[in-house]
N, C-alpha and C positions, 0 to 999 in steps of 0.2 A: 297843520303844517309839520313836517318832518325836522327835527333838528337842524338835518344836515341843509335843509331848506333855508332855515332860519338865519346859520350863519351865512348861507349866499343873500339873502336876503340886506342884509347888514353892510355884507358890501356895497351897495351904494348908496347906503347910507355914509358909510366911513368916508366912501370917496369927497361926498361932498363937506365932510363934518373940516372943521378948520380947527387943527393942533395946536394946544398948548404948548409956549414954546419952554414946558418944563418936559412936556411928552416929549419933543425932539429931542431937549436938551440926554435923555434919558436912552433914547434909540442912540446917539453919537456915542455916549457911555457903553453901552453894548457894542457898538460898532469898533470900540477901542479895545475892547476886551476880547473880542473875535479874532482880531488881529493880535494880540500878545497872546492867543491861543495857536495861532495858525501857525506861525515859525517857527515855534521850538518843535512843533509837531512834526513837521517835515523830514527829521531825523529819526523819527519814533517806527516800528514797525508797529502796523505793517506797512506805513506808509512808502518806504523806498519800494518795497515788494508792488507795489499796487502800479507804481509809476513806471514801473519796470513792463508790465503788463502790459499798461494803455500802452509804450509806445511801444513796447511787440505787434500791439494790435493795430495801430497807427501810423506805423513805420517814420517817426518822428514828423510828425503834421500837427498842425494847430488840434488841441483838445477842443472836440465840440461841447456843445453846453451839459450836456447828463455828464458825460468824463468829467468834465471840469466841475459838476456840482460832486460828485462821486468822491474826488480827489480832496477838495478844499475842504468837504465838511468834514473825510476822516481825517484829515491831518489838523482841523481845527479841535477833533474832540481826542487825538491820539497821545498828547502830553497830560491829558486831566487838568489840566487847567481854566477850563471855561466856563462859561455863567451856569446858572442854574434857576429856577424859580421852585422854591420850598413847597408848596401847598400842589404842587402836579408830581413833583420829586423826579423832575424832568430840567437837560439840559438845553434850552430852546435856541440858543445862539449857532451854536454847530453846524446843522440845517438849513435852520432857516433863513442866514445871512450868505451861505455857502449858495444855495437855491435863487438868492436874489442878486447876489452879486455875478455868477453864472449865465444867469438871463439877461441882469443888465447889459452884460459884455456888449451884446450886438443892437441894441435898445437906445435909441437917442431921446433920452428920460431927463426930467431935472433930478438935480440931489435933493431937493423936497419928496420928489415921487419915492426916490430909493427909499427916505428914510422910513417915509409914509407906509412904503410894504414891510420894512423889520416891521414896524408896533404893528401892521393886522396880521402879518404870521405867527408874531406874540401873543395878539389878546386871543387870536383862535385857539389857537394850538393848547396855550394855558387853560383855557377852557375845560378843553377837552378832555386835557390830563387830570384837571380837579375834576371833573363830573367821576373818571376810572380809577382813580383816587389809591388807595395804597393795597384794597386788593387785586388792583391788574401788577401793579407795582410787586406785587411777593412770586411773582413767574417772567412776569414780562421786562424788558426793557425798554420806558417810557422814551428816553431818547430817541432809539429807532423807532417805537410804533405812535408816539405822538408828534413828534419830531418831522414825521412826512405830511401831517396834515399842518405842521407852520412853515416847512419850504413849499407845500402849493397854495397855502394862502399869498406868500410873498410873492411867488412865481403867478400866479394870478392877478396880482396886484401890479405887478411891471409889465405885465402883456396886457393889461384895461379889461379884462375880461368881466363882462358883464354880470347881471343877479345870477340868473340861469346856468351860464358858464363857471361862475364861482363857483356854485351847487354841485354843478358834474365832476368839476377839479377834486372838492373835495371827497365826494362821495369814491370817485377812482381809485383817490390817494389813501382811503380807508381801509380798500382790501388789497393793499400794496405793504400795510403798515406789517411790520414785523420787529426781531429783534429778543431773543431770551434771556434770562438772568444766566442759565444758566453756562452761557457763551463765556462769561468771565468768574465761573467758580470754581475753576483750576486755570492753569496759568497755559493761557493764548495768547492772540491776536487779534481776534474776532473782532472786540467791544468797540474801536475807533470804527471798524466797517458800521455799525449799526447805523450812525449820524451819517456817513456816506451812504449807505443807501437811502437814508431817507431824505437825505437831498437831491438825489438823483430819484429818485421815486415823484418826490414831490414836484419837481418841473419840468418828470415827463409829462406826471399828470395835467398838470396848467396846460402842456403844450398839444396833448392829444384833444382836450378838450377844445380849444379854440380851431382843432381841426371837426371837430362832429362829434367827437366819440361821448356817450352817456354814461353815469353809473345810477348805480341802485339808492334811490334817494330817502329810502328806509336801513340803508347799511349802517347808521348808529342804533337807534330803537327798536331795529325790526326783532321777528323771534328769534332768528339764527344773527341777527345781529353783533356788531362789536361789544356792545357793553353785558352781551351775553356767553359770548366767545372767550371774549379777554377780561370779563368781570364777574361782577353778581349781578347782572342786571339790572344794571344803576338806571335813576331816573333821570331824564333831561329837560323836565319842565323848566329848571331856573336857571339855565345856563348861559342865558344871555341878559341875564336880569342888570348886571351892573356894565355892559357892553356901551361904550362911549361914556360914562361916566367915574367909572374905576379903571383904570390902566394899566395892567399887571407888569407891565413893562419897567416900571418906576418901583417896583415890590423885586428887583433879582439880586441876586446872592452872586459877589464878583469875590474870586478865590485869592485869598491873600497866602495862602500857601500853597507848594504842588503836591499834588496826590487825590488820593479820594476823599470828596468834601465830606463822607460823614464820618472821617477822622479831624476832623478840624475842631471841632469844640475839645475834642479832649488835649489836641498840641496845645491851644491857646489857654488851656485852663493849665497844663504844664507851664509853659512859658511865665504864665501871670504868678506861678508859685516861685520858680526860679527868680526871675526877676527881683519879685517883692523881697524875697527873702534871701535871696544871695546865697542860694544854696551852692555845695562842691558837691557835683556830683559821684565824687569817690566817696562820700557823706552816706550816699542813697543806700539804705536797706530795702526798702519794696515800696513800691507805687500801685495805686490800684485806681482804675479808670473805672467810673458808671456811666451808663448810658444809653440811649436805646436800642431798643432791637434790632433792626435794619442796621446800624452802622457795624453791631457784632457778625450779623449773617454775612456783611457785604466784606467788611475790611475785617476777616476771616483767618490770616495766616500768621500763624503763631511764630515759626520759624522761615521765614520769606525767603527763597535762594535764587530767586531773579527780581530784574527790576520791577516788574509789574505787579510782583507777590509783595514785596517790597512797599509799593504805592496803596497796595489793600492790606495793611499789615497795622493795626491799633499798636501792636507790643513794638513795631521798629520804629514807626513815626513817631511814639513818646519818646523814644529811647534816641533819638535823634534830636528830639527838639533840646532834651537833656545834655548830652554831652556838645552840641554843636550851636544852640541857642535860635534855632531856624529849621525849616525843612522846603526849602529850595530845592532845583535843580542840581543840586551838585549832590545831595543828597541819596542821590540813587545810583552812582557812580558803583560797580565792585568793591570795590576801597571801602568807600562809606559799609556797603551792607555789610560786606564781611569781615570790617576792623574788629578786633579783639574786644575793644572796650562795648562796643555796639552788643557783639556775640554775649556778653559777658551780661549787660543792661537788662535785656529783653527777658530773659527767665526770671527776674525780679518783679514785671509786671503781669498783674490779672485784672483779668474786666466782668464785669456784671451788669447787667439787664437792673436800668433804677428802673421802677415803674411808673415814677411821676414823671421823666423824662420820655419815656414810653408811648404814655397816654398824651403828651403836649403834640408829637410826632405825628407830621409833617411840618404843622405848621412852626413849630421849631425844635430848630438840633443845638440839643444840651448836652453836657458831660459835667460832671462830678468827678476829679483828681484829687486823691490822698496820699500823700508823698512821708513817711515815714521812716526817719534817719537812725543812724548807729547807733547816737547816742539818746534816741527814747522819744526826740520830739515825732510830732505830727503837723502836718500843714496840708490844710484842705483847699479846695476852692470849687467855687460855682460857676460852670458857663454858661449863663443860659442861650446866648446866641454867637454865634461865629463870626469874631471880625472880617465886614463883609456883609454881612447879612445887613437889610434893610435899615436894622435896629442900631448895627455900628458901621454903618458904609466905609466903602473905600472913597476917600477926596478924588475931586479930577486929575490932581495933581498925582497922587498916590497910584490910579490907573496909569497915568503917563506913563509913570515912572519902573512899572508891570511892563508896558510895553518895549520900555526902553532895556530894560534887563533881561527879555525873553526873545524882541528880535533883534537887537545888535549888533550879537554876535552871529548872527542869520546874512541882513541886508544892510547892516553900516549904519552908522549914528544918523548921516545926514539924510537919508532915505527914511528912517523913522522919523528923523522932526520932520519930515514934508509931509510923512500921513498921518502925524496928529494934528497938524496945522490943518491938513484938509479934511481929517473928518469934524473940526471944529467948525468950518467955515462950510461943509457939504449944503446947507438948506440953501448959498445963495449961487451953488452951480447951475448954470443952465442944460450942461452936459456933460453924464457922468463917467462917459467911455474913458475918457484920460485916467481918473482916478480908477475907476475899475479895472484897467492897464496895470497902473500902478501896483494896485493891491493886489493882483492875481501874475504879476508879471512871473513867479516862480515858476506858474504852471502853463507857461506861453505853449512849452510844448510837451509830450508825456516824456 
């Protein structure tokens, strides 16, 4: 049996399997995090640009379901704010919930079912990403190209598509998958489109598939295969080995800062030295950040001169968590990047490649911060994990309250307490079209 068999296979098994209600509890936490991703997004390019288009091409008509997965997932993944799962080094929320909420629109599903499809876009997708693991990850970007195998797992999962039909779904959505690193190593736009197309990728494919259309059911292990294509020709014997018993869904990383998560351990190991020690930042003689590889290759710009150089910037985000005590939304404003004192911060900091942090990488992002004042002292600190990560979760409450700060100032106080009350209460909907209304009402039309 083929891999990609295996996971079709699984689906109905899933179908009939009955969720822990820690597994749901854990999809509503994604679902909440999706949405304090998706508003601020909205303002981000390329997101107006993109909007602009559909309804050139629409001439203001209702967005059908691939526009509407297209739109939601890049504006979910277009602020940097969205979940991520560490060990695939992949953001699976983006897609996958943009792909099922998309489908659900025209779908008279329970909110059991909805949830039901986040965790199997999840445990797929996550899979998939740990089988290709950090060498597809040094070329590729794992969001866009695994990202479209967890929106047609979900898109699969709300059209009922059967073993066979799962199979086809995903095998389609395999040679659909795309997306480069190197789309975001000078300063674009691109990187929010990746998650948008693979949520439009991923529930065309669900949707050709329940018309007839077939893929190649050796398109993960075959010769010319993906994990040959896009890897080292990784093996797939074990990749269903923990499948309905380990949940990767309850393993994700919810972003307590904005920007690129693998600047995160070195803010919070700043913060944790400020803090402790009450340091003045007119005090600061040089700081120096260790950490691993990928977060130096990724968050790369030493002198950042737009917002997005700015969000992959190791030397601005310390230098911001310093002088401002946070690195929020507000943080990327002109103002912020180009205040004098910021200008002033940044040449103070250097980073370095620890190598025990290195070698821990994926399965955790550490930084090492050495903070070194005028007057001679020193002050270190260890992160080993990013608050947020598994190891220091974000509370329910703490998501809320993400939510409440990111969409707001988007769609109004009272419109957020109604969609966190409802995705709290989502298992005991019998129909989810209201709330999928709700949540997608930005993009009623392009």
């Amino acid at each position: 049996m083929y891999a990609i068999e295996r996971f079709g296979a699984y689906a109905n098994q899933f179908r009939r399997q009955e969720l822990d209600t820690s597994v749901l509890h854990h999809a509503k936490r994604a679902l909440l995090d999706w949405h304090a991703s998706l508003f601020p997004g909205l303002q981000v390019a390329p997101v107006p640009q993109l909007r602009a288009t559909l309804h050139d091409e629409t001439h203001g008509a209702d967005l059908g379901v691939r526009d509407l997965a297209l739109l939601a997932g890049t504006a979910a993944h277009a602020a940097e704010v969205d979940d991520s799962f560490r060990q695939a080094m992949y953001h699976p929320g983006a897609a996958t919930i943009a792909a099922a909420l998309a489908v659900s629109r025209g779908q008279k599903i329970t909110g059991l079912n909805l949830l039901r499809a986040v965790v199997f876009g999840y445990e797929v997708s996550t899979r998939i990403g740990m089988v290709l693991g950090r060498e597809h990850y040094r070329y590729w970007h794992s969001t866009g190209t695994v990202g479209t195998f967890g929106a047609a797992a979900a898109a699969a999962s709300i059209l009922e598509l059967n073993s066979e039909q799962c199979t086809n779904a995903l095998a389609t959505a395999a040679t659909f998958a795309a997306g480069l690193q190197q789309a975001f190593r000078m300063d674009s736009m691109s990187k929010p489109l990746h998650a948008g197309r693979a949520a439009e990728a991923g529930a065309l494919a669900a949707q050709l598939t329940r018309k007839g259309v077939t893929g190649s059911l050796d398109v993960l292990d075959g010769e010319m295969g993906l994990s040959q294509a896009m890897g080292s020709g990784q093996e797939w014997d074990h990749v269903l080995e923990t499948l309905g018993s380990v949940h990767n869904i309850s393993q994700l990383t919810f972003k307590n800062h904005i920007g690129c998560g693998h600047t995160f351990p070195s803010i919070d190991a700043t913060l944790g030295i400020m803090n402790r020690y009450q340091l003045d930042p007119c005090d600061i003689e040089h700081v120096h950040v260790a950490t691993y590889g990928p977060a130096l290759d990724i968050a790369c710009y030493r002198d950042p001169q737009t917002e997005n150089e700015a969000r992959f910037s190791v030397q601005y985000v310390v230098a911001a968590a310093i002088l401002h005590g946070s690195v929020r939304l507000n943080a990327y404003t002109p103002q912020r990047i180009f205040a004098p004192d910021v200008r002033a911060m940044m040449p103070r900091i250097t980073t370095t490649i620890d190598p025990e942090l290195d070698a821990a990488f994926p399965a955790a992002r550490g930084a090492r911060v050495t903070i070194e004042t005028l007057n001679g002292k020193t002050y270190s600190w260890l992160q080993s994990h990013r608050k947020g990560d598994p190891e220091l979760p974000l509370s329910d409450s703490e998501l809320e309250e993400k939510l409440r700060e990111l969409a707001e100032p988007v769609i109004g106080i009272d419109r957020v307490n109604t969609l966190i009350a409802n995705v709290w209460n989502l298992d005991r909907l019998h129909d989810v079209r209201a709330f999928v209304s709700h949540s997608l009402s930005e993009f009623g039309q392009a």
